[in-house]
N, C-alpha and C positions, 0 to 999 in steps of 0.2 A: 758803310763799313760793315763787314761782317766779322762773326767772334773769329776768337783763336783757333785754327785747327789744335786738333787735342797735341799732333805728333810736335807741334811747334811748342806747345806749350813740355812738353817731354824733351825736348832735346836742349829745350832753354835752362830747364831744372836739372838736367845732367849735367849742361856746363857748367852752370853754376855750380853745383856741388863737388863736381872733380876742379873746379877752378879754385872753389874753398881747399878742398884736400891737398895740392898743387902748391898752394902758397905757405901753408902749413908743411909740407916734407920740403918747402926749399926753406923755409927760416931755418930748420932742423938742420936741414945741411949747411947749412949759411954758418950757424952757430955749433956748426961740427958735434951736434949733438947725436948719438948714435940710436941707433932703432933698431931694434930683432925683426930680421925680414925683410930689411929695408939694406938697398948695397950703400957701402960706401960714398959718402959725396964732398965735392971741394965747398969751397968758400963760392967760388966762381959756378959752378954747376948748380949753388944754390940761389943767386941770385938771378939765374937765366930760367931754374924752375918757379920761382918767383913771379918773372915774368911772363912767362907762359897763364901762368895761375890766374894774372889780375888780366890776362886778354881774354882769360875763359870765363871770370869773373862778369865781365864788360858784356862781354857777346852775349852770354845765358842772359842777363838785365835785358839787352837790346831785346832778345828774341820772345823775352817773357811781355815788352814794354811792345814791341811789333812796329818800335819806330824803322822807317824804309833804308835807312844806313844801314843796317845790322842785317840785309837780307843782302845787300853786295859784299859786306864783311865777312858775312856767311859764308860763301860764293869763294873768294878769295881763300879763306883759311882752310874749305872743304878740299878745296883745288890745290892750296899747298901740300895738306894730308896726302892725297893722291898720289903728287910728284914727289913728295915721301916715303910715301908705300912703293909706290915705282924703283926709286934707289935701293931701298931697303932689297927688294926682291930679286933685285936683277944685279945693283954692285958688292951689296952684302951678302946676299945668297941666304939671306933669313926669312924662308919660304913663307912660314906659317905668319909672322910680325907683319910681313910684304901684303899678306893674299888679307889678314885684317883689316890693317888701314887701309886697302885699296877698297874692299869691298864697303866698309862703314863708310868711306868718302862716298862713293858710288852713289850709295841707296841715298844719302843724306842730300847730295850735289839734284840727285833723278826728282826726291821730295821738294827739295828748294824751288826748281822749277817748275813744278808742277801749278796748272792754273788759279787754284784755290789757294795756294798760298804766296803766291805772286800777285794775288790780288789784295791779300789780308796786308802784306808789307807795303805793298805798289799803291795800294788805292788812296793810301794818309799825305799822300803830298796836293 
């Protein structure tokens, strides 16, 4: 087994701390508690940013922990991003939102695959 690539360990501490941030602005909306900056949100929008929150939570643990589920989890979630950013661009016509998530999917999805860390995730079973 070899170490963590550094970027894995970087993308693991990003989800995790926007997964933390995530679940803290959806209690807020959940509890209709208002925020300077922050739009508007339901009851319902905040328990769905909740959940977003605790799968960012989960995945950033998986990717920091390098167990081989959380590189197909990866894979899957990078890949919904994508067809995401794809909607966004072409049925919303929200250029800039579009060309982001598509391109952060990209580099993330090109990384994922890449042989060193297909081996860091691959090689534990």
């Amino acid at each position: 087994m070899s170490g963590r690539p550094i970027l894995v360990s970087l993308i693991g501490g990003l989800s995790f701390i926007c997964g933390l941030l995530l679940v803290i602005f959806g209690l807020l909306g959940y509890l209709n508690i208002d925020v300077p900056g922050l739009a508007e949100t339901t009851a319902g929008m905040g328990i769905g940013t909740m959940t977003v929150g605790l799968i960012a939570l989960i995945i950033g643990y998986g990717f920091l922990m390098g167990w081989s589920i959380f590189w197909y989890l990866g894979v899957i979630v990078y890949a919904l991003i994508l067809i995401g950013g794809l909607y966004t661009l072409f049925i919303e016509q929200s250029f800039m939102s579009g060309i982001v998530a598509i391109v952060i999917s990209l580099i993330i999805l090109a990384y994922l695959f890449s042989s060193k860390v297909k081996t860091f995730f691959l090689s534990k079973d």
